[in-house]
VOTI-851398 format. One record per residue: residue number from 0; x, y, z of N, C-alpha, C, O in turn. Coordinates in nm, 4 decimals, decimal comma. Layout:
% residues N
R  seq       n.x       n.y       n.z      ca.x      ca.y      ca.z       c.x       c.y       c.z       o.x       o.y       o.z
R  NUM         X         Y         Z         X         Y         Z         X         Y         Z         X         Y         Z
...
//
This chain:
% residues 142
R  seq       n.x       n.y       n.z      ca.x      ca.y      ca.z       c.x       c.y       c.z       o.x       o.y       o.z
R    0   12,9543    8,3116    7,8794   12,9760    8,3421    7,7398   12,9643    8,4908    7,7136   13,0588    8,5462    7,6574
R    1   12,8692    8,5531    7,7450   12,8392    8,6956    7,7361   12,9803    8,7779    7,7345   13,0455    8,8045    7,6335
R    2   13,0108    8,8102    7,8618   13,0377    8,9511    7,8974   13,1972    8,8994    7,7985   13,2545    8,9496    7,7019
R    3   13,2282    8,7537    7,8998   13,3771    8,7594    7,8514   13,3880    8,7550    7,6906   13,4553    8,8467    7,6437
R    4   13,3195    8,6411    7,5753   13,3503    8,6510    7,4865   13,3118    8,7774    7,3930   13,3790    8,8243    7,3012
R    5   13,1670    8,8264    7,4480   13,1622    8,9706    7,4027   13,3264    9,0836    7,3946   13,3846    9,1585    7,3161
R    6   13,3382    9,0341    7,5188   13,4965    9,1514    7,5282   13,5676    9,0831    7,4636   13,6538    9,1582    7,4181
R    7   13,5904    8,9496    7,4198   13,6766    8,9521    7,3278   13,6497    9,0372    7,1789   13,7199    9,1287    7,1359
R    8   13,5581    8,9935    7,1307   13,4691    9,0791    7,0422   13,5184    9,2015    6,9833   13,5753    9,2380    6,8804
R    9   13,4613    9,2624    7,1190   13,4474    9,4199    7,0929   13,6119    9,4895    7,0871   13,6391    9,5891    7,0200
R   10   13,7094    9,4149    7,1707   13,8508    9,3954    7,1450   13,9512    9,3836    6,9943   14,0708    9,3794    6,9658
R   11   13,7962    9,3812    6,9115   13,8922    9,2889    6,8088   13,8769    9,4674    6,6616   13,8147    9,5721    6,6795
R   12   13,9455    9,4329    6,5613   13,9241    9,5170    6,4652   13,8123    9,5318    6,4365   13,7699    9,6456    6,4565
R   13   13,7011    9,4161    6,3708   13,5602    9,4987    6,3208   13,4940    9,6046    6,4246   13,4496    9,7171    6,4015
R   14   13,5022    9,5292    6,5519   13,4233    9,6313    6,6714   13,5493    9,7591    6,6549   13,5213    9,8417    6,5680
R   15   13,6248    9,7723    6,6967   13,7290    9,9094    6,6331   13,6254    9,9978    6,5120   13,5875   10,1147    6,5180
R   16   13,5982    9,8940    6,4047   13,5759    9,9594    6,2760   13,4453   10,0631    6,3120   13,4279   10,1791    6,2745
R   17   13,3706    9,9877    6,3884   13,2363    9,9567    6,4222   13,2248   10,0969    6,4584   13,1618   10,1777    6,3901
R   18   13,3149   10,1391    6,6172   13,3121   10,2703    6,6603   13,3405   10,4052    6,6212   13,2981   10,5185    6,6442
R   19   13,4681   10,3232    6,5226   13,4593   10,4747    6,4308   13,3182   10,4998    6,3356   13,2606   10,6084    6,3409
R   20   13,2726   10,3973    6,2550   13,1193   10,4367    6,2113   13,0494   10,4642    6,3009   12,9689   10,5364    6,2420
R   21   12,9925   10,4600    6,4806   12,9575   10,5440    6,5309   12,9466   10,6717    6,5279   12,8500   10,7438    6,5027
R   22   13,0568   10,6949    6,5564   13,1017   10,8449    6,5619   13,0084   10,9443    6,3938   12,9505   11,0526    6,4023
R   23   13,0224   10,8747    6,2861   13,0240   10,9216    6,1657   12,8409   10,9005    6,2208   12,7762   11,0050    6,2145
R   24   12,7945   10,8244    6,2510   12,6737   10,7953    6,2621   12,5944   10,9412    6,3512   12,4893   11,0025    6,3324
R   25   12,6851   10,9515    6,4327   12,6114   11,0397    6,5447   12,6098   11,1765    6,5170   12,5698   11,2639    6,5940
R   26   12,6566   11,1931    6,3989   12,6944   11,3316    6,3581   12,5290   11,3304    6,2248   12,5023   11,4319    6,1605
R   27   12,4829   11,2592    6,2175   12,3531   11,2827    6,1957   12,2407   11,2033    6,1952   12,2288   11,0848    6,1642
R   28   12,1635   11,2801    6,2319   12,0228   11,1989    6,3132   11,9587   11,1035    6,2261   11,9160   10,9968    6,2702
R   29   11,9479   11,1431    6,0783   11,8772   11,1181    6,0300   11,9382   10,8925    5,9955   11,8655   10,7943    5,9808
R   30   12,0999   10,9046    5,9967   12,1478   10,7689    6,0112   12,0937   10,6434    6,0928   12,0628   10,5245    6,0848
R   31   12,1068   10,7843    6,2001   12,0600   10,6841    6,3693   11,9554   10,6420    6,3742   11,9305   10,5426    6,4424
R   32   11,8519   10,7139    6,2938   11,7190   10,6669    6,2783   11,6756   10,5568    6,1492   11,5771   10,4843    6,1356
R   33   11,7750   10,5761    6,0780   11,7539   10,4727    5,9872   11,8358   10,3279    6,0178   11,8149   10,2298    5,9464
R   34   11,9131   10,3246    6,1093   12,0078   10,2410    6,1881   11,9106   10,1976    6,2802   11,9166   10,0747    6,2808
R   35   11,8123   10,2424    6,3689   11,6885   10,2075    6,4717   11,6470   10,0726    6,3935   11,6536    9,9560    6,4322
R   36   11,5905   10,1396    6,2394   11,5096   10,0935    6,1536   11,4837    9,9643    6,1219   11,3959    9,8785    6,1306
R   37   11,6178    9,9870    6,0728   11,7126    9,8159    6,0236   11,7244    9,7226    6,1340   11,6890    9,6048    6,1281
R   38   11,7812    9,7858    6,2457   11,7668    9,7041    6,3404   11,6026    9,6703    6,4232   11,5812    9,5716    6,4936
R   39   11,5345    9,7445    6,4019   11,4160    9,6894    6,4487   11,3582    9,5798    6,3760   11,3055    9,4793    6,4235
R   40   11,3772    9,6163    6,2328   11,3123    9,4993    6,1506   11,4283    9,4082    6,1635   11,3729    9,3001    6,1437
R   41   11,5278    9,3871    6,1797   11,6116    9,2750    6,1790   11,5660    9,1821    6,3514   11,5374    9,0631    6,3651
R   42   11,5739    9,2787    6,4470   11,4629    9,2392    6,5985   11,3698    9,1837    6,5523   11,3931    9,0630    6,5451
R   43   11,2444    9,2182    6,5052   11,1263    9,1312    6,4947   11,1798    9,0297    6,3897   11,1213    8,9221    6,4024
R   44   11,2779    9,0293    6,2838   11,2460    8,8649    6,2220   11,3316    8,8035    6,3154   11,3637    8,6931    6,2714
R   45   11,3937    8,8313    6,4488   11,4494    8,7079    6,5156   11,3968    8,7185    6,6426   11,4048    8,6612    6,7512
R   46   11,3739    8,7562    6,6219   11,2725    8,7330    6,8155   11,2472    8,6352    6,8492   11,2349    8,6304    6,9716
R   47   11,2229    8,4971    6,7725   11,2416    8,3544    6,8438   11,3284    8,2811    6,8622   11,3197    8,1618    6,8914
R   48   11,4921    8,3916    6,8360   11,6106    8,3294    6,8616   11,6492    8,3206    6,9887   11,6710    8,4207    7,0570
R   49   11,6599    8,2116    7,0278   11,6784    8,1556    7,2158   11,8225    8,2369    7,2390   11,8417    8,2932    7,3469
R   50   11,9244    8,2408    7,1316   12,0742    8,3662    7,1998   12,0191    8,4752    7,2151   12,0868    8,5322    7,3007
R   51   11,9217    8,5527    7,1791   11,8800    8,6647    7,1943   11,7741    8,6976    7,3164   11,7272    8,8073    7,3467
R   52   11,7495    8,5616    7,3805   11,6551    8,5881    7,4934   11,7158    8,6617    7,5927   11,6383    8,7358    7,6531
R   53   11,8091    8,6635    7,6213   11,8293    8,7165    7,7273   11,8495    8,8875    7,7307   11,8423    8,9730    7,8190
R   54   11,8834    8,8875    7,5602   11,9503    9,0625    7,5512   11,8178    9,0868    7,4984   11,8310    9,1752    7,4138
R   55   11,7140    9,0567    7,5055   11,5938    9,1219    7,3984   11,5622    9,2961    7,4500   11,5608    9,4061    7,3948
R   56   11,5389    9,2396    7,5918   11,4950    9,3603    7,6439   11,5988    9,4978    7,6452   11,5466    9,6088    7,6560
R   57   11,7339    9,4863    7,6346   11,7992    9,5295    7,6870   11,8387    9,6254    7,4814   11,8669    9,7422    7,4549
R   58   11,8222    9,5176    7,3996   11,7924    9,5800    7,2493   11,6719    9,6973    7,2595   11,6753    9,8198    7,2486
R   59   11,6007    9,6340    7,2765   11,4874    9,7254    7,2229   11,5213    9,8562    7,3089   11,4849    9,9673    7,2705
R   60   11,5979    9,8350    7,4357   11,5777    9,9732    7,5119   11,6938   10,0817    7,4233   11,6959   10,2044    7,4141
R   61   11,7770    9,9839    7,3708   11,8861   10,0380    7,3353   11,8282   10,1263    7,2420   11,8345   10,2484    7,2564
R   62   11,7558   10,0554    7,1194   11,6864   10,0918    6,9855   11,6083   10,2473    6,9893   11,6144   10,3405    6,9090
R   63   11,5398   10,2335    7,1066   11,4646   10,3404    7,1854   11,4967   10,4986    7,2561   11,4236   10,5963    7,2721
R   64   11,6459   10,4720    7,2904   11,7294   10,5443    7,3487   11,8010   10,6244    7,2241   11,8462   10,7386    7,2323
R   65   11,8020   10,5417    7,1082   11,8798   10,5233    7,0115   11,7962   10,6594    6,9411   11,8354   10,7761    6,9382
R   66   11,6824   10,6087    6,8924   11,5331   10,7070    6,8547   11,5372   10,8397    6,9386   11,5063   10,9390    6,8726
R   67   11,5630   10,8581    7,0458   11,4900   10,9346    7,1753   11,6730   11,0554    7,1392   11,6784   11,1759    7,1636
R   68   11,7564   10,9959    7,0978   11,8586   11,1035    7,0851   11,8531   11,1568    6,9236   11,8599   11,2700    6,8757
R   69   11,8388   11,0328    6,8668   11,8389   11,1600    6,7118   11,7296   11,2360    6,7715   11,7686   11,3462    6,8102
R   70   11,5764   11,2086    6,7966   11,4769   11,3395    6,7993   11,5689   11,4455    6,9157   11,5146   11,5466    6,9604
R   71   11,6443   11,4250    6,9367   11,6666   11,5574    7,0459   11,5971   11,5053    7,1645   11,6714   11,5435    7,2550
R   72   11,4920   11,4362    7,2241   11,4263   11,4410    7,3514   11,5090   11,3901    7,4347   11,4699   11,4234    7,5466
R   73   11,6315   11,3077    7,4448   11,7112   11,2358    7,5228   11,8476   11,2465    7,4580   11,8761   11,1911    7,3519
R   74   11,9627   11,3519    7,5580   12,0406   11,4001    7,4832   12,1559   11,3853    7,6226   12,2717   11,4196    7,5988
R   75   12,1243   11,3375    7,7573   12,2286   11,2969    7,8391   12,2770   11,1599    7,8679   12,2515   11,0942    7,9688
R   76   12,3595   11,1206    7,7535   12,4054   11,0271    7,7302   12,5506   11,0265    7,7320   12,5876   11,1117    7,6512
R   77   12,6468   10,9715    7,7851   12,7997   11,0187    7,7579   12,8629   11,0000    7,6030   12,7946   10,9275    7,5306
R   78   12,9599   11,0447    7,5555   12,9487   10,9992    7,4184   13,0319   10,8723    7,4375   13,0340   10,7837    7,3521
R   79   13,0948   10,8668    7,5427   13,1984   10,6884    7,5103   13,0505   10,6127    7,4995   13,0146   10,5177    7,4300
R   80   12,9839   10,6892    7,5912   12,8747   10,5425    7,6177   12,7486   10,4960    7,4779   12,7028   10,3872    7,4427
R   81   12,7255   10,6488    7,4247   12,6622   10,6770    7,2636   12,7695   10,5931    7,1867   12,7276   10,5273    7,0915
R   82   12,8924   10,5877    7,2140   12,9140   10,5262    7,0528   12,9443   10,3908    7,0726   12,9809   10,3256    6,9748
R   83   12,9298   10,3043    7,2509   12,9080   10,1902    7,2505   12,8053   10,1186    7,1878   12,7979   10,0088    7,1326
R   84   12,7120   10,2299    7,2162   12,5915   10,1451    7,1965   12,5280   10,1876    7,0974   12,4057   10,1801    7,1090
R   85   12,6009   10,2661    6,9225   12,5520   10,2382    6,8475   12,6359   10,1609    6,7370   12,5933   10,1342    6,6247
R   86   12,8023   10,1188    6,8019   12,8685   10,0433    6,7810   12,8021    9,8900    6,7523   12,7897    9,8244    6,6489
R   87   12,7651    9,8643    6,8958   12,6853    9,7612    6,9312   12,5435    9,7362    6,8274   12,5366    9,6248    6,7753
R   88   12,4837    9,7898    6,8109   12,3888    9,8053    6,7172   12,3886    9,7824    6,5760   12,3031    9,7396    6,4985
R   89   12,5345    9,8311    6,5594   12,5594    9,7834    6,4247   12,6046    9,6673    6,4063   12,5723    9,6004    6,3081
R   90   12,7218    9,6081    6,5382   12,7092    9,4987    6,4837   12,5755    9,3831    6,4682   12,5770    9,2712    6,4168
R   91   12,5050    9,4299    6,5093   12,3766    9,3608    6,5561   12,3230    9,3608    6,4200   12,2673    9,2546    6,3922
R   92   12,3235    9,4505    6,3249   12,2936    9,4157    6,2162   12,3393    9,3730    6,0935   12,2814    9,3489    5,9876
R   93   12,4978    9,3665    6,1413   12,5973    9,3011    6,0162   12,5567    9,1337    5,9879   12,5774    9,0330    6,0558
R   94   12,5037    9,1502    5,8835   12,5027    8,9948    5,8528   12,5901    8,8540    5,8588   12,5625    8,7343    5,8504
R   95   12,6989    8,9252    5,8762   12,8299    8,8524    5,8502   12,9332    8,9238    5,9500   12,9819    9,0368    5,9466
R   96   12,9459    8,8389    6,0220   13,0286    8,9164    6,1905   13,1157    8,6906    6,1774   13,1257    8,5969    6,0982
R   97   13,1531    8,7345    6,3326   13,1901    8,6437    6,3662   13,1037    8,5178    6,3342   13,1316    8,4275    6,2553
R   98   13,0157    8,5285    6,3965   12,9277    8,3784    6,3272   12,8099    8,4869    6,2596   12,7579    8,5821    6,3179
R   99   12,7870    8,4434    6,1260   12,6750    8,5218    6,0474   12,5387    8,4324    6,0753   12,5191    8,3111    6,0820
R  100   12,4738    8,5210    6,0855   12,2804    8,5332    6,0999   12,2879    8,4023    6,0906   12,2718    8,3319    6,1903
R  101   12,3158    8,3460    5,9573   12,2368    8,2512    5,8576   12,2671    8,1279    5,9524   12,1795    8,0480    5,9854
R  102   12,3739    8,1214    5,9854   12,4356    7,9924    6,0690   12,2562    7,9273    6,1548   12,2375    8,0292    6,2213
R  103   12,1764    7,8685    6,1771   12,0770    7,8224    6,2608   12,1465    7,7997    6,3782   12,2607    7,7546    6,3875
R  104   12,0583    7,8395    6,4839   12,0997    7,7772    6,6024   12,2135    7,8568    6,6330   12,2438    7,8109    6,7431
R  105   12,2928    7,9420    6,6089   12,4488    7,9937    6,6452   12,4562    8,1577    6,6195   12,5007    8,2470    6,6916
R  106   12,3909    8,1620    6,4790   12,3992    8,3098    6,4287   12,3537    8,4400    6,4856   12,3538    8,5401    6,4140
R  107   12,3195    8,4442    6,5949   12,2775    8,5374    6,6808   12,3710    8,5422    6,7967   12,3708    8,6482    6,8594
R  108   12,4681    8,4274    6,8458   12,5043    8,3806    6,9541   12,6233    8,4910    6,9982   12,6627    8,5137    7,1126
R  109   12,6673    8,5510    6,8760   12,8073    8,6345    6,9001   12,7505    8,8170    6,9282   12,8066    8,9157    6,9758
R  110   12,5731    8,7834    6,8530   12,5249    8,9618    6,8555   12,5207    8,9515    7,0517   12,5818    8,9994    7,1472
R  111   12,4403    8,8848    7,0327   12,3975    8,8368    7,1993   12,5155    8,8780    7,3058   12,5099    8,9582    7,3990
R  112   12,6262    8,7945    7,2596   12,7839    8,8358    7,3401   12,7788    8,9694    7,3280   12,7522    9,0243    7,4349
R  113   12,7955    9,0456    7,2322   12,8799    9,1987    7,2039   12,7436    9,2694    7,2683   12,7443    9,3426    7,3673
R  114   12,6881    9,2514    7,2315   12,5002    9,3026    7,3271   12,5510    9,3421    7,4562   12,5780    9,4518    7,5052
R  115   12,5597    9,1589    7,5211   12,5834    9,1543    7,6816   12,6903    9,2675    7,7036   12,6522    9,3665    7,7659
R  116   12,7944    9,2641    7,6679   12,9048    9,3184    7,7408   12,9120    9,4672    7,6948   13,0040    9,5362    7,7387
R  117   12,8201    9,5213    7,6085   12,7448    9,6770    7,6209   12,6605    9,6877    7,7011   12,6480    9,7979    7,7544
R  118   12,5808    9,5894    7,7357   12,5154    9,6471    7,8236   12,5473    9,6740    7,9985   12,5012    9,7488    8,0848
R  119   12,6477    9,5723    7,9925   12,7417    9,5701    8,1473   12,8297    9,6496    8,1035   12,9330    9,6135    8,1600
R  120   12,8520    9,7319    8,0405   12,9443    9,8419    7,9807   12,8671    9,9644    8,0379   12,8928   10,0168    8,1463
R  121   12,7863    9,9968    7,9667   12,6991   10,1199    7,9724   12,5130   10,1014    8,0472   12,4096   10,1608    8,0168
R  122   12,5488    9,9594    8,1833   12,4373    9,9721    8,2716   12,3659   10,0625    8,2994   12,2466   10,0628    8,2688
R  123   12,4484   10,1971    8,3894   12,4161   10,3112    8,4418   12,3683   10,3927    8,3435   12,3014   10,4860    8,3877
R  124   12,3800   10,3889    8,2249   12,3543   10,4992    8,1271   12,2242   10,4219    8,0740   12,1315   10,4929    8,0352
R  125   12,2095   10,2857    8,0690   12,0578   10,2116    8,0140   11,9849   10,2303    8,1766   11,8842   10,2940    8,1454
R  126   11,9803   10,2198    8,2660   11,9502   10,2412    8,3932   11,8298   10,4073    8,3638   11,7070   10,4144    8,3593
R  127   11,9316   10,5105    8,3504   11,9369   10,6032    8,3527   11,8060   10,6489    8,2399   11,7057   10,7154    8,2660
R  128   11,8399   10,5984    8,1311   11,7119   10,6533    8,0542   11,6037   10,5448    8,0632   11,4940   10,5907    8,0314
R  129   11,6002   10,3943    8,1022   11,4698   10,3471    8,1525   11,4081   10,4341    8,2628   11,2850   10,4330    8,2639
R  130   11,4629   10,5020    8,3468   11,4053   10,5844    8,4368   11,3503   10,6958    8,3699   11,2478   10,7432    8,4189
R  131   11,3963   10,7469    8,2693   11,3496   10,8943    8,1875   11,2436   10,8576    8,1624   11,1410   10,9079    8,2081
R  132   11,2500   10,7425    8,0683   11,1330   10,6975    7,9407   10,9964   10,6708    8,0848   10,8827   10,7111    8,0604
R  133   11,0267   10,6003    8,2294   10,9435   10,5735    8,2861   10,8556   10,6993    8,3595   10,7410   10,7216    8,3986
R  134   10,9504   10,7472    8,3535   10,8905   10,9420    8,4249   10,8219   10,9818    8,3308   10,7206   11,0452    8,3600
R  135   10,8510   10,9603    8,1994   10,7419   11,0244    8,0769   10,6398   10,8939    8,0067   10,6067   10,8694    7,8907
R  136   10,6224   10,8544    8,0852   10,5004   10,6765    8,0521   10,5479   10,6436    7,9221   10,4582   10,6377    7,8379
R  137   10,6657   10,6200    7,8807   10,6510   10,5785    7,7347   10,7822   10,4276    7,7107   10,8709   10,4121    7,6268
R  138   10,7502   10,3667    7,7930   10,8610   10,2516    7,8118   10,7949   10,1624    7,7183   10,7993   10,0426    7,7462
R  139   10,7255   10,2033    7,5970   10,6349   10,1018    7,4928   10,7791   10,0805    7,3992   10,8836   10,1443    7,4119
R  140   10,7544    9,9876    7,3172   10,8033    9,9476    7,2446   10,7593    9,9650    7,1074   10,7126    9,8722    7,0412
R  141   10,7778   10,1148    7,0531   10,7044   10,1710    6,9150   10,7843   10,0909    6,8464   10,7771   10,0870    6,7236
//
């Protein structure tokens, strides 16, 4: 389900829409950090969603990476690969995507897809700063 229906997904117009609000996003910090935000508190009220088990870890690193470039401390990131993954992020917090939140049991199932297939998108680049964050002890989850 992941990678492939994710790529259908991310294939489609909203994910299109999605990346151009990247771009607009990355042009200031102060968005990206309020984009962390939303999505963190939208993370903790679903954290007992079973579609999200598998991408949990792979969110929060995102969220983190996400934080670690607006402050400036983590700034070698490619930009195809920056505006996957704050593409990705957003859809993660659109309420209303392909299957919306509210759906029980399902409404997470499509963030989960577009998740997966960013993160097998931009491995080497999540690879890359779990190794940073681990060289500087801070692989916590603020």
């Amino acid at each position: 389900m992941g990678k492939g229906w994710g790529g259908g997904i991310v294939r489609g117009a909203l994910f299109t829409q999605l990346k151009n609000q990247a771009i607009e996003y990355l042009k200031n910090p102060d968005k990206i950090q309020e984009l962390v935000q939303k999505a963190k508190s939208k993370a903790d009220a679903a954290q007992g969603s079973a579609a999200l088990k598998d991408m949990w870890q792979a969110l929060l690193a995102f969220l983190r990476l996400l934080r670690a470039y607006a402050s400036g401390e983590y700034r070698t990131v490619p930009a195809k690969s920056l505006i996957l993954i704050v593409a990705g992020v957003l859809y993660f917090v659109l309420p209303f995507d392909v299957i919306p939140d509210f759906v029980i049991g399902l409404g997470f199932m499509d963030d989960a897809a577009v998740l997966a297939w960013v993160v097998s998108t931009v491995r080497t680049v999540l690879d890359d700063f779990n190794r940073w964050e681990a060289s500087r002890g801070e692989a916590t989850d603020r």
